[in-house]
Residue frames as qw, qx, qy, qz and C-alpha x, y, z in Angstrom:
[[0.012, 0.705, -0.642, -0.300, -15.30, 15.83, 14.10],
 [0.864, 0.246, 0.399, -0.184, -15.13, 13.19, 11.30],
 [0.138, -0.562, 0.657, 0.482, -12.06, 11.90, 9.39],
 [0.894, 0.294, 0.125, -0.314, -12.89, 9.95, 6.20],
 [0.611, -0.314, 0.671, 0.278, -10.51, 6.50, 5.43],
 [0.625, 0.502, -0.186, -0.568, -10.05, 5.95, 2.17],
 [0.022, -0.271, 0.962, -0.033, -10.36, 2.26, 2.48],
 [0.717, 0.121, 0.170, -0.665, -13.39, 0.40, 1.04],
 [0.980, 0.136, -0.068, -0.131, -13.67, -3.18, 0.74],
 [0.251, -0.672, 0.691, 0.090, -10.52, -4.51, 1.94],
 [0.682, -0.195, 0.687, 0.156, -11.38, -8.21, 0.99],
 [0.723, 0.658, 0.180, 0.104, -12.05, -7.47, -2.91],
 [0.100, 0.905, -0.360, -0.204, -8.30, -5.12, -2.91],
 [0.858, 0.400, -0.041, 0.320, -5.44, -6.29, -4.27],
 [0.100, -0.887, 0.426, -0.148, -2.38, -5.16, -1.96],
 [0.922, 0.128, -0.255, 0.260, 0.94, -7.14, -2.92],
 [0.649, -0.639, 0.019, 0.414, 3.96, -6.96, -0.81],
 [0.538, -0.311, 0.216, 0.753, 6.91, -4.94, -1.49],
 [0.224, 0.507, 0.537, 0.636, 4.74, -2.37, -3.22],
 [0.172, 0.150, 0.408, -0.884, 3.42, 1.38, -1.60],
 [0.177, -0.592, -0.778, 0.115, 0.32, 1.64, -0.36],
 [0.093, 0.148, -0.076, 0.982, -1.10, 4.72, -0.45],
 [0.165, -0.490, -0.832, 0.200, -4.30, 5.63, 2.03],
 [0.029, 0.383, 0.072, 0.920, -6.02, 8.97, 1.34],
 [0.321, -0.591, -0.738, 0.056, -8.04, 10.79, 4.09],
 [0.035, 0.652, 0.329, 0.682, -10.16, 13.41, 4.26],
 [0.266, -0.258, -0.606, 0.704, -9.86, 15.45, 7.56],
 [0.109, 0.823, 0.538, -0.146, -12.80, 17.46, 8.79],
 [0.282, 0.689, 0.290, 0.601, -12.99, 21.16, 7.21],
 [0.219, -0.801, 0.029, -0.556, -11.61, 24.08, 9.05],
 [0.853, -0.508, -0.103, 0.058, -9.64, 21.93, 11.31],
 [0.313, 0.791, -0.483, 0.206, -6.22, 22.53, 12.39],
 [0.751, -0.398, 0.519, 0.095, -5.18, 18.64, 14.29],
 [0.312, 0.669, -0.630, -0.244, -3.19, 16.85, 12.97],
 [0.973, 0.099, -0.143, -0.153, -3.59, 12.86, 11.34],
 [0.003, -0.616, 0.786, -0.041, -1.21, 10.56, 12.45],
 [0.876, 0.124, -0.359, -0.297, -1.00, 6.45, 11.84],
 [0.215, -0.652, 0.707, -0.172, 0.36, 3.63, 13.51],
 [0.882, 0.201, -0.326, -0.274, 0.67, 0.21, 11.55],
 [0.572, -0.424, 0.699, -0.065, 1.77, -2.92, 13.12],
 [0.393, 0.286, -0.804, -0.343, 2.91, -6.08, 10.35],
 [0.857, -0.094, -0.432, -0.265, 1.64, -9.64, 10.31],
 [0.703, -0.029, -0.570, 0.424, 4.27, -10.72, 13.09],
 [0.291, -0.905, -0.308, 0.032, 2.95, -7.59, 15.29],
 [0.560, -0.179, -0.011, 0.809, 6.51, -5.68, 14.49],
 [0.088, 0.765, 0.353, -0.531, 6.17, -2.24, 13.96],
 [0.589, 0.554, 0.460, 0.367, 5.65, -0.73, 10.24],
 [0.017, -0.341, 0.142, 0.929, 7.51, 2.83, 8.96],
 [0.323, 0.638, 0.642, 0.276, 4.92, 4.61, 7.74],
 [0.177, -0.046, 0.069, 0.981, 4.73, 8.32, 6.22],
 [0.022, 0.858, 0.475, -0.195, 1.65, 10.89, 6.81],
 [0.289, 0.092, 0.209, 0.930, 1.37, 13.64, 4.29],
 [0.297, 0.719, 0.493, -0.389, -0.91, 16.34, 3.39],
 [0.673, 0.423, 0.478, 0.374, -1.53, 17.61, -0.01],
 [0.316, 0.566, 0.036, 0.761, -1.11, 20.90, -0.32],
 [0.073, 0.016, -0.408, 0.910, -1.12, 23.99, 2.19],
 [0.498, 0.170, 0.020, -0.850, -5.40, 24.55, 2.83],
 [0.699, -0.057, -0.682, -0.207, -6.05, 20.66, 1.17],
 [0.640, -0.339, 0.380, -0.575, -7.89, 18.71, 4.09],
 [0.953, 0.161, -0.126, 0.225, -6.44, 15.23, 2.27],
 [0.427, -0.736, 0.525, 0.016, -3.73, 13.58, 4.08],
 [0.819, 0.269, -0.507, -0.015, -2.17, 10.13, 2.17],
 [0.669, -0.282, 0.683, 0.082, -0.94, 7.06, 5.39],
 [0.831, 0.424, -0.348, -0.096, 1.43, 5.42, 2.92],
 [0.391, -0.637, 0.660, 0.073, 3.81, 2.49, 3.40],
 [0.533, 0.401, -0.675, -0.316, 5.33, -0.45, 1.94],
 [0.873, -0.350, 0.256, -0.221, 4.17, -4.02, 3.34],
 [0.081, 0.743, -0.659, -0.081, 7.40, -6.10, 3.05],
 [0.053, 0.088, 0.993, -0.060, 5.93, -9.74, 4.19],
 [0.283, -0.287, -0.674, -0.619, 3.32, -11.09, 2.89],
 [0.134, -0.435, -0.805, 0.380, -0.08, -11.27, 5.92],
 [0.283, -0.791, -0.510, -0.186, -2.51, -9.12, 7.82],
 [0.262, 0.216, -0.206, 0.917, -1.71, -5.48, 8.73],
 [0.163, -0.762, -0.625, 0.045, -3.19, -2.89, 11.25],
 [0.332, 0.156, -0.258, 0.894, -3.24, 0.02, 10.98],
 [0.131, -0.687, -0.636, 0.327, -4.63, 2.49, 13.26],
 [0.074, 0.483, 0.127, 0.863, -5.63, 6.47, 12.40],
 [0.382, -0.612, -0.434, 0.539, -5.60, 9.16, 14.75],
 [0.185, 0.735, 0.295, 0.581, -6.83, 12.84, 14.24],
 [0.228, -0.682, 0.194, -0.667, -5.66, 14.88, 17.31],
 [0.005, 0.360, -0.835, 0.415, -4.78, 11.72, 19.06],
 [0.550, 0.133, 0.575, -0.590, -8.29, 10.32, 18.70],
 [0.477, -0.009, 0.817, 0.323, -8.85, 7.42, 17.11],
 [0.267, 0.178, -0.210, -0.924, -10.67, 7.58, 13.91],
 [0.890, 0.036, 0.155, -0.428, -14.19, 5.97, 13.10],
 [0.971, 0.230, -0.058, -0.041, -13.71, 2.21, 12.09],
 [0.421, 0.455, -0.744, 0.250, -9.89, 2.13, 13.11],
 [0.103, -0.444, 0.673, 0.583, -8.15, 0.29, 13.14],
 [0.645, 0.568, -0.206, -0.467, -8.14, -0.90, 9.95],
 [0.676, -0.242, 0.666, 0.204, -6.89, -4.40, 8.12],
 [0.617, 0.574, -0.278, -0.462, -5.25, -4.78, 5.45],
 [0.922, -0.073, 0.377, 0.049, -4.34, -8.17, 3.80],
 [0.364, 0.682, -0.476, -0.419, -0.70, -8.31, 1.52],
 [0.935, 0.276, 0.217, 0.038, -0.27, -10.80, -0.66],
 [0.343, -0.236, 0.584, 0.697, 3.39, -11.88, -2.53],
 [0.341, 0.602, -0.250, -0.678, 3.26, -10.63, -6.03],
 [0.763, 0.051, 0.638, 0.091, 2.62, -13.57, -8.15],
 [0.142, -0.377, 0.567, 0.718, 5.26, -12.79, -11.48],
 [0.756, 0.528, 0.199, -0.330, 3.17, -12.77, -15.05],
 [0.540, -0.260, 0.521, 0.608, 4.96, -14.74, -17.22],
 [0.470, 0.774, 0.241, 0.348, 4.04, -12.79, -20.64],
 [0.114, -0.965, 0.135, -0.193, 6.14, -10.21, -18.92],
 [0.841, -0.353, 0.365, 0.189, 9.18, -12.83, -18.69],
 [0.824, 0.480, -0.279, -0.112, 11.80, -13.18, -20.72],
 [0.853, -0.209, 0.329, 0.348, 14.45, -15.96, -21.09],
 [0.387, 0.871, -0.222, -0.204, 17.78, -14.83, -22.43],
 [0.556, -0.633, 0.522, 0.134, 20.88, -16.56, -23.89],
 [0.492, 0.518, -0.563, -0.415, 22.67, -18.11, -26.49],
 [0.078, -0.242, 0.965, -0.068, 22.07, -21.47, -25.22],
 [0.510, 0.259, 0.685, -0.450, 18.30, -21.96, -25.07],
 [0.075, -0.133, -0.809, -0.568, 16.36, -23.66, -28.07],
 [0.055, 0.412, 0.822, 0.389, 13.11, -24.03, -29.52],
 [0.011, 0.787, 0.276, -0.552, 12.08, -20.29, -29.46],
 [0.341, 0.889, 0.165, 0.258, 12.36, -17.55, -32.22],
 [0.365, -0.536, -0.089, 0.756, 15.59, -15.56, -31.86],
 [0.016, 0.978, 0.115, 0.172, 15.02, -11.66, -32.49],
 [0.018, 0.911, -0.302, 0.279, 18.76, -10.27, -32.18],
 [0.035, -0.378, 0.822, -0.425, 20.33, -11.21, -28.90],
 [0.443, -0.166, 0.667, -0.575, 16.73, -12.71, -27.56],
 [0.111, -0.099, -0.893, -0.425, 14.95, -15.52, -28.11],
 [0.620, -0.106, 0.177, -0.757, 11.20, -15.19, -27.45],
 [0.129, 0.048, -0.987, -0.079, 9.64, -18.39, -26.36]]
């Protein structure tokens, strides 16, 4: 029996806080356990996560949650209550550092920008 994580290279990912997470995995063929997760945060509190499966006969489950502070998660996978290979897992969130090209400043007070209507683009 062999569950596959879909979790490769944690330190190259990109996983920002207050964003789902969404972990697909592939449960053996012709089984009938059942995947379950248990994720602990950076401060070792426990994490709500949700375990789906994709359709009725689909052997893909999805461990999704939402990391909320910024550190080092674990989570662990279980298939019938036995761990799976390589758990637990770690993942690492990061805050979301804002792009400012995706900013804008608004108001009828601010100078040396272009106004466009109500906005001024700076």
């Amino acid at each position: 029996m062999r569950c596959l994580v879909g979790i490769d290279k944690l330190d190259e990912q990109n996983y920002y806080t207050n964003h789902e997470l969404d972990f697909p995995v592939e449960a053996p063929e012709g089984e009938n356990g059942s995947l379950t997760a248990k994720i602990t945060g950076p401060d070792s509190s426990p994490v709500d996560e949700i375990v789906t499966k994709d359709r009725v006969g689909s052997n893909t489950h999805h461990i999704r949650f939402i990391p909320r502070k910024p550190g080092k998660y674990q989570m662990e996978v279980f298939y019938s209550g036995i761990p799976v290979k390589d758990s637990p897992f770690y993942i690492v969130a990061r805050d979301q550092i804002p792009l400012a090209k995706k900013c804008e400043a608004k108001g009828r007070g601010l100078t040396g920008g272009m106004y466009i209507g109500m906005f001024y683009r700076l």
